[in-house]
N, C-alpha and C positions, 0 to 999 in steps of 0.2 A: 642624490649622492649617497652612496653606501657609507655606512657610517664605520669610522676609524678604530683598528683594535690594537691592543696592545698587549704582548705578552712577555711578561718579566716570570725569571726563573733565580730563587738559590739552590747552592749544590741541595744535595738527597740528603741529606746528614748520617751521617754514621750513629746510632743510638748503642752509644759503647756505655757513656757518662751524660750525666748533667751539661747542659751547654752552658760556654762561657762567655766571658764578651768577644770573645774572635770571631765564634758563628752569630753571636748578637750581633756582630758588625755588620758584616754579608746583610744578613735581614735588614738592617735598620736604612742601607743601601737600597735594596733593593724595597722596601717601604717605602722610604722616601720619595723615589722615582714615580714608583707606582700613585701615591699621591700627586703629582706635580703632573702627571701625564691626566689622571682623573679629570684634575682643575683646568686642564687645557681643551678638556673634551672628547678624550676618547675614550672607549669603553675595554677595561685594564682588565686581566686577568695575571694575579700572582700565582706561582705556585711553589712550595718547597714540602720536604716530604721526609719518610725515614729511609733510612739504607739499612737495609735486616740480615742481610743474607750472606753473611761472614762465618768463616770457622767462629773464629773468635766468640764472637756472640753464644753460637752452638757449643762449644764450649764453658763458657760460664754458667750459661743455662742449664747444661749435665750435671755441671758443679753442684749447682743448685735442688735439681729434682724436679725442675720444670721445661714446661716447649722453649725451644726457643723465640714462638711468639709471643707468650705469656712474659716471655723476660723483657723484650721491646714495649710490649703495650705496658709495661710498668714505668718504663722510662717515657716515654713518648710523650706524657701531659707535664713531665718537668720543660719541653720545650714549647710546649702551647701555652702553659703557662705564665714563661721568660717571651711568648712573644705578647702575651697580652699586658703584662708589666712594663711591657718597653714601647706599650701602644702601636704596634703592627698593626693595619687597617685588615682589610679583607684579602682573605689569601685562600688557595685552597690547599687540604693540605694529603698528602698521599702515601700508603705504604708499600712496599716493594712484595710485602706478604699479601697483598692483596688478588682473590681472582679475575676482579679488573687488570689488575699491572699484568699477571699470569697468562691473561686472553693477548695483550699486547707485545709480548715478547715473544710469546710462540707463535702467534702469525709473522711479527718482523724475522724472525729468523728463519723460521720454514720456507721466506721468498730468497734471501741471501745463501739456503743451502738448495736452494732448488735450481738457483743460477750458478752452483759451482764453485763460489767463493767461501765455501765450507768444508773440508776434510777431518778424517779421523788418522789420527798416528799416536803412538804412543808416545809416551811422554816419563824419562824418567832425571829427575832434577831433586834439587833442592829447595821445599817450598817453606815460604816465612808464613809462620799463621795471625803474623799482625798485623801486615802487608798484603795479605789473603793471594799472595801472589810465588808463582816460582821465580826463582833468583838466578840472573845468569850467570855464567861461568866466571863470567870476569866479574862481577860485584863478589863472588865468595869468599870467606873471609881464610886465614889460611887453615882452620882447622875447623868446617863448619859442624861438625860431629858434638862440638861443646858449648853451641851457639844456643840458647836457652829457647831461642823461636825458629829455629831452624828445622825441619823433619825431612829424610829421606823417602820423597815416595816414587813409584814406578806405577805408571796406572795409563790406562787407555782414556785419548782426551779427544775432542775437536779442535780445530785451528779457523782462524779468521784467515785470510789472504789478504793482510796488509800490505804486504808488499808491492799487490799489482794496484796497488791507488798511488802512489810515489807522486808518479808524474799528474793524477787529475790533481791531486791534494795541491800541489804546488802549482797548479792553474788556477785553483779556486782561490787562495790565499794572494796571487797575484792579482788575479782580478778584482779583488776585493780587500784593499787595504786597508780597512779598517775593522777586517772581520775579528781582527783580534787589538785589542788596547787595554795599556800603551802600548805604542808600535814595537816598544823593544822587547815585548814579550811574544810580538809577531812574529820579530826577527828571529829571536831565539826556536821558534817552532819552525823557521821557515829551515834554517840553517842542520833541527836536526832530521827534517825531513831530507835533506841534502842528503846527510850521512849515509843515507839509505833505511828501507823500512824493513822490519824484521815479522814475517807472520805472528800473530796471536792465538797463545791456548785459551779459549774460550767456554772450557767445559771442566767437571771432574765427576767423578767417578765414586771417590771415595766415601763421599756423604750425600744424605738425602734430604741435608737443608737448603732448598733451593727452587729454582723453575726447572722442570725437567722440558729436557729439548721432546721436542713432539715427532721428531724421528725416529728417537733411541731416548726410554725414558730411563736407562741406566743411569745417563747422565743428569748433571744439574749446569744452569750458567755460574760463571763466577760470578759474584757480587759485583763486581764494577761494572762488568758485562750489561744486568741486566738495570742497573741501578739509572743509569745512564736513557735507559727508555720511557721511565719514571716522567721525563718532561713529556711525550708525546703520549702519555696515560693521560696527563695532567692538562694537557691542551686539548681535549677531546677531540683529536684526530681519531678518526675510524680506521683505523689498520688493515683489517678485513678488505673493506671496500675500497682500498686504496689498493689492496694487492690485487683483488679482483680486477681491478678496473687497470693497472698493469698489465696484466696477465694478456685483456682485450686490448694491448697499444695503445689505452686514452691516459689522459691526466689524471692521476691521482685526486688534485686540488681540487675537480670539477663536482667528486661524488662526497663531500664530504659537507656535514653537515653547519646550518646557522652557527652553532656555537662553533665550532669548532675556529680555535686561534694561531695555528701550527700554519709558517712555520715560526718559530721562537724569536723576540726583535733582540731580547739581551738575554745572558747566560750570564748569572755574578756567580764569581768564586777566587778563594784565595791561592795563593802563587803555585800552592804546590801539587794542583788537579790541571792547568792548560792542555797538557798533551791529551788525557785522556777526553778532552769538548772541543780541542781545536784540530786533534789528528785521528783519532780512533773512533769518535763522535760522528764526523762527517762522512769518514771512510767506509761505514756501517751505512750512514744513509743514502750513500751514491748506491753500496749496494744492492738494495732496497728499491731506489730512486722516487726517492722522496726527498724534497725542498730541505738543504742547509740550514740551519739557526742560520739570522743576519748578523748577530754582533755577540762576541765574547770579552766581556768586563774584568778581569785579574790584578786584586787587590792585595796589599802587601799583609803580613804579620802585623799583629800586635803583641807588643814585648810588655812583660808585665815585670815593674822596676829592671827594667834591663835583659830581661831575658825571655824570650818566646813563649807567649802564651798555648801549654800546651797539658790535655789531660795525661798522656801519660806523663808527665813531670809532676804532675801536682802544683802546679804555681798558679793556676789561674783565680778569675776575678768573676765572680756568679753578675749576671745582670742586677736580681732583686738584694744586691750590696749595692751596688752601684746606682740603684733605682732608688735604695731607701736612704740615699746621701744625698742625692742632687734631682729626685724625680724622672722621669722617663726623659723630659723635656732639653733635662741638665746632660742625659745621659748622650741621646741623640745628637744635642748639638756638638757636643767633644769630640766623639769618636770621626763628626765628617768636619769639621773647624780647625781638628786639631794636625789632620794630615793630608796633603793630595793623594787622592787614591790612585794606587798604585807601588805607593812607599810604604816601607814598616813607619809602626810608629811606638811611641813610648808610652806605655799607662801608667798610671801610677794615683794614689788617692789624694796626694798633692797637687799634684797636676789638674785630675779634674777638680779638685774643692778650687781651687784656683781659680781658674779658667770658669767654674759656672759665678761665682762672686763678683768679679769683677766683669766679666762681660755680661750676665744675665741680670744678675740682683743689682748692682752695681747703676749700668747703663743701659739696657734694654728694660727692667721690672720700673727701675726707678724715674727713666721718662714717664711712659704712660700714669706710673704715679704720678707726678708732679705736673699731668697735665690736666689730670681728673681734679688734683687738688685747688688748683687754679680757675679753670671754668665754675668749679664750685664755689670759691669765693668771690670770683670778679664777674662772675656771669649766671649763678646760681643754675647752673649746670647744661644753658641752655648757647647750643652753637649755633651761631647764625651765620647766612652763606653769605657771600661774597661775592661779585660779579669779575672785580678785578684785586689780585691783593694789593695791599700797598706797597709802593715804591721800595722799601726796606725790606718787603718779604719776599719779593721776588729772586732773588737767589737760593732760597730756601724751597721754593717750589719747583725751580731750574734742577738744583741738586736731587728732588724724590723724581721726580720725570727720568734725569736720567738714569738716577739705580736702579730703577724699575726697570728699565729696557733692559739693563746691566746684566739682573741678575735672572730675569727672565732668560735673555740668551743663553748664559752663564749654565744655569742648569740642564738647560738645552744637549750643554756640551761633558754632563754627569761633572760637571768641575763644582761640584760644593764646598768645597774651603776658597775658592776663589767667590762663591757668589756670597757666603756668610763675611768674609771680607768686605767685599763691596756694601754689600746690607748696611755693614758697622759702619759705614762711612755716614750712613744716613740716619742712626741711632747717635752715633758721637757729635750728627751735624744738627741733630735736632734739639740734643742737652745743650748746645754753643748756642742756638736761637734762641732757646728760651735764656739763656743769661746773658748774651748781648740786646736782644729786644727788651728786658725788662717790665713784663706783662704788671707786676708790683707798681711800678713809676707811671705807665700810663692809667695807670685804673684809677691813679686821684685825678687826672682832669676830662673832666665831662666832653672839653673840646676836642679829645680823642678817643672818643667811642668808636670813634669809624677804624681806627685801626688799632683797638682792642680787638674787635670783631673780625679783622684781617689776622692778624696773629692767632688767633685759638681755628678759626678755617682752615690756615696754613698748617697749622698745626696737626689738629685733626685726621688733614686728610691725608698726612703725611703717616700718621700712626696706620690710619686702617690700611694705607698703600703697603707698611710695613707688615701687617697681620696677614695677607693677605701672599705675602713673596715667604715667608716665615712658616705659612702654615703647615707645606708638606715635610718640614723637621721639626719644629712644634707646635704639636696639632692642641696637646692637652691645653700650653699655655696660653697657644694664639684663642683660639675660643674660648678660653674663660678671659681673655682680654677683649674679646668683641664682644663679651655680655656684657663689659662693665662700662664700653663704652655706648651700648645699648642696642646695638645694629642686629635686625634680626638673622634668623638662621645662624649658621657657625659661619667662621671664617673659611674652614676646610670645606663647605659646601660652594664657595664663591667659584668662578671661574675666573683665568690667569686678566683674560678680557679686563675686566673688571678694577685693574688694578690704580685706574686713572680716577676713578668714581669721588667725588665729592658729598660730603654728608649732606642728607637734605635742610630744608631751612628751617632753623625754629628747632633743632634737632635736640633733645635731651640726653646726657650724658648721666653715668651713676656714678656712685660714690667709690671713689677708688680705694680697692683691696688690695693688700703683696702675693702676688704670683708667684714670687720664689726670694723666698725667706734668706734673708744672708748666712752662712754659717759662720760659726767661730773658728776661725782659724788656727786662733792660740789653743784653742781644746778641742779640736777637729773627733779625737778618738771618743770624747763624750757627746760629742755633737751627734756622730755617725750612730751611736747606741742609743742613742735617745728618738732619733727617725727611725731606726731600724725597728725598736723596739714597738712603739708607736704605728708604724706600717706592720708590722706580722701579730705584734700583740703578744709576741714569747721576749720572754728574760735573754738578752746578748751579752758572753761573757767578756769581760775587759780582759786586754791583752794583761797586765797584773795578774787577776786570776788565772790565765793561761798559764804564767808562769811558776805559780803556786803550783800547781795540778802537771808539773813536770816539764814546762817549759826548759827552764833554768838549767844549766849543769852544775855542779859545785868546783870550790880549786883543787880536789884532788881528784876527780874527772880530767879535769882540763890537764894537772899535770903526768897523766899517764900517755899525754899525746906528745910524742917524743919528734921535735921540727929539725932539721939540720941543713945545712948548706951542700951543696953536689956540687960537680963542674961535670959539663958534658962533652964526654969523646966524641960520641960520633950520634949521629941522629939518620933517621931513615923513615921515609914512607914504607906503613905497612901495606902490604898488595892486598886489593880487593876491599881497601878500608878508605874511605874519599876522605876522612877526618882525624885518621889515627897517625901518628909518628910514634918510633920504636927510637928510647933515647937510649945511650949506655954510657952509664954514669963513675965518676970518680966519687966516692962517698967517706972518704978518708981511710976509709977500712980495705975497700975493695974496690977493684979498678974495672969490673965487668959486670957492676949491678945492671937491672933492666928496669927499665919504667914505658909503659904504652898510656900516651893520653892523646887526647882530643884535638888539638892545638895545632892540627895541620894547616886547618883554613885561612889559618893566621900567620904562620911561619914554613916557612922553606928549612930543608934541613940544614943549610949552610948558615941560616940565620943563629944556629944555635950551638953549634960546635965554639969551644970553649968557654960558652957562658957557664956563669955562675948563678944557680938557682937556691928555691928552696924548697924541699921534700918532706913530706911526713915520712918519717923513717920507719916506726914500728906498727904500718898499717898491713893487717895480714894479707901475701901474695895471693892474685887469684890471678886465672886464664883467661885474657883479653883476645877477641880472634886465634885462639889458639897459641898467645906466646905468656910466658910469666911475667906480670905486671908484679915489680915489689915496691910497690910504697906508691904514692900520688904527687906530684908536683903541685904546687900551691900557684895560681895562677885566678885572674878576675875578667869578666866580660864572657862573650858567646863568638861565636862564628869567628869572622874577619875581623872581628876585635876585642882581641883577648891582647890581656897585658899580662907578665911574668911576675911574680911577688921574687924580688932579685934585694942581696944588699945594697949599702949604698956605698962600702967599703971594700977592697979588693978585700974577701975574705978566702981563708984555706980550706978546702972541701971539709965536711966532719963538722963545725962547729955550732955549735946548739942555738938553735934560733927559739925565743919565747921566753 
């Protein structure tokens, strides 16, 4: 039988900034799986890589006086680094600058323009250089001229022929219902496929940061373009001999070689890339005709204290903070514990100091303690097996039998907050056997040796069953947990098989050690500085001194921020802005101020006509899409849940709030 392969993919990352735990997430997913598939026997190939090939990038790099490769390979070991902190197993990892990737794109495209579904037109729009994309007509804002990332250019491009895939795309996707999950993000790509599909500019002209088409090396692909090929670099599919053997009417799949893992079983990535892997992705390799990815993974946001983990905001949360608070192990199990994938979810240092305390240190560290602590005093460390447990243990070894199938299937189904759930059912149910069996009360009478010896078997094998379901999320703790209970190899080496296995007889245990230290909750922010410090070895300044060093504002700062009350006339969607409303306010002085904010997602305009709010009033006017924004509305939350800062008194527009 040919032996089973597995190929897991994260996005290409974009190497703008430092990664944070958003793209930690993605990875720590797609590790996991990769894990869990290893232990089950097949032979895994990861890959995740960088995305180089942005104005943007080219841009800062000018800035700087350097290539723009030299700017990337600067950045690039901040994320091999955050993945070997967050314990990432084997992954390969790849760059878009690479003349690997180069040989791969130019063959794939030279077959797609050779069939026709490649043209040249010009192209003159509006392109966003953070977006690295042109902007259509209906997204423009109403005065894109004052749009800080907006540039007028006119330049001769290539085009994809999206449009003549419409109909396979939505045969593909039918046939294959699970090619995208959860399904509502199937739905959502099936429905905008409906809409109709619009060709793609696939090239520019204007810069020579890029892959030049092997047609017309004028050109370069767009970064999404070519980033996007990155998986079939990475899966050592042969391009060439794929196209060749095309070209002869045969199968692609037939001339390629041993390694080769293509085509892709999962595609991880977060909400806001599905179109480009579920519609622009495949429509490129029907091209081509080359084999579809089987399955696309689309995982929600993480909100950091509430709001979107995002570099260009500035709010996010570095992995080696989060690593040096609760360990990779603490880190791993929150981010897939704390959410079904698929939903946003909420981070916060609370939350995870929480969440690793009570369920790690708490109840998972603190079993295996007090089960090492036990054999060592009531059995001098040595486990003896059992043929049958006793009558009393027998529900306790009914309950690991069944978690184990649980959460084996469980993972099966990428559902990891369902199977760490389940897990816990047999972590909380193995703290409740050891204090209703009473291992302490049987160990004074000698007449029940026989099921002392049954209780610490049951025991036992219930731990390692646990290490063993556990491993592919923590790998660090489960292994230094099967040193201690003495079992050779790691636990990550075990296979899923395996999971039934009883210790042998006569078997010695060691002396048990804390895997994961409790923290203090009441001085969390010393606790975090003291590991932090400890893990890096450099001085961490306390939020205090931060605010010494300019934190702080003083009271007469604070009193030049002038707040007052509005009532609002009339409210409007601004065109070409999916989040902006145009409010026009009564401010006791003047009955036709203007204020543009964000607040669309949340409210309809009718929701806000005659409300009474409350505005910074002497905040300096600037140009929002092209209209005058004077002052800011005070207002809390993101998205579809923002709430208004309102009195709680019918008050008269003009009156000073603060």
């Amino acid at each position: 039988m040919s032996e089973q392969k597995f190929y897991i993919t994260t996005p290409i990352y974009y190497v703008n900034a430092p990664p944070h735990m958003g793209t930690g997430y993605t990875t720590i997913i797609a590790d996991t799986l990769a894990r869990y598939k290893r232990m089950t026997g097949f032979r895994v190939k990861m890959v995740t890589g960088s995305d180089e090939h942005s104005q943007n990038i080219a841009d800062k790099a000018a800035a700087e006086g350097i290539s723009p490769e030299e700017f990337c390979s600067r950045l690039i070991p901040d994320f091999q680094n955050a993945w070997k902190l967050l314990d990432i197993g084997d992954y390969g990892f790849y760059r878009t600058s690479s003349p690997e990737h180069r040989r791969v794109v130019q063959a794939f495209f030279q077959r797609s323009y050779d069939r026709g579904d490649i043209y040249k037109h010009d192209y003159s729009g509006w392109y966003h250089t953070t977006d690295n994309r042109f902007v259509d007509e209906d997204e423009l804002p109403e005065n894109p001229e004052s749009h800080p990332y907006l540039k007028h250019l006119t330049e001769e491009a290539y085009w994809f022929r999206l449009s003549k895939y419409g109909d396979a795309l939505l045969e593909f996707h039918e046939k294959n219902p699970e090619a995208v999950i959860p399904d509502f993000r199937r739905k959502e790509m099936l429905n905008r496929i409906k809409e109709g599909l619009r060709d793609l500019c696939i090239s520019r002209s204007s810069t020579d940061w890029g892959i030049p088409l092997p047609w017309d090396e004028k050109h370069v692909f767009y970064v999404w373009v070519d980033a996007l090929l990155t998986y079939l670099t990475g899966s050592g599919f042969d391009v060439p001999s794929a196209v060749q053997a095309l070209q002869q009417g045969k199968d692609p799949m037939d001339v390629q070689p041993d390694g080769n893992f293509w085509p892709c079983d999962l595609h991880i990535m977060a909400k806001d890339i599905p179109w480009f892997h579920a519609v622009i992705w495949p429509a490129t390799l029907m091209s081509v005709g080359i084999p579809c990815p089987r399955q696309i993974l689309v995982h929600g946001y993480w909100n950091f204290e509430g709001t979107k983990m995002s570099k260009s905001r500035g709010n996010v949360f570095h992995p080696q903070d989060a690593v040096a608070l609760v360990g990779s192990d603490g880190v791993r199990y929150f981010v897939l514990r704390e959410v079904p994938i698929g939903l946003d979810g909420n981070f916060s240092v609370r939350a995870l100091a929480e969440r690793y305390n009570y369920d790690l240190a708490n109840d998972f560290g603190n079993l295996l303690y007090r089960a090492l602590t036990m054999a060592q005093k009531f059995r001098q460390g040595v486990v003896a097996k059992v043929p049958v447990p006793a009558e009393n243990h027998r529900a306790c070894e009914e309950l690991r039998r069944e978690v184990a199938e649980d959460v084996a299937e469980l993972y099966g189904k990428l559902a990891f907050k369902d199977a760490l759930e389940r897990a816990w059912q047999l972590v909380r149910g193995l703290n409740r056997f050891i204090d209703e069996a009473q291992p302490w009360t049987i160990a004074k009478d000698p007449a029940r040796a026989g099921e002392l010896d049954s209780f610490f078997a049951v025991l036992f094998r219930s731990v390692r069953t646990l290490l063993v379901l556990l491993a592919p999320i923590m790998p660090r703790a489960c292994n230094a947990m099967w040193r201690q209970i003495g079992l050779p190899g790691e636990a990550t080496s075990q296979h899923f098989s395996s999971i039934h296995e009883e210790l042998p007889d006569g078997h010695r245990v060691a002396q048990p050690e804390i895997v994961f230290p409790k923290l203090d909750l009441e001085n969390l922010e010393d606790d975090f500085i003291l590991r932090k410090e400890k893990m890096t070895g450099e001085k961490v300044e306390r939020v205090a001194e931060q605010r010494e060093n300019g934190g702080f504002i003083n009271y007469e700062d604070f009193q030049r921020v002038r707040m007052i009350t509005a009532r609002v006339l009339r409210a409007e969607a601004v065109d070409g802005a999916d989040k902006l409303l145009r409010l026009t306010l009564d401010d006791g002085q003047r009955r036709d101020r203007t204020i543009v904010s964000g607040i669309r997602p949340a409210f309809a305009p009718d929701d806000l006509e005659g409300k009474t709010i409350c505005i910074v009033d002497n905040l300096k006017p600037r140009k929002i899409f092209g209209i005058l924004s004077e002052g800011m509305l005070l207002a809390a939350g993101e998205g579809e849940h923002i709430t208004l800062v309102t009195p709680a008194g019918d008050l008269a527009p003009g009156v000073r709030v603060g």
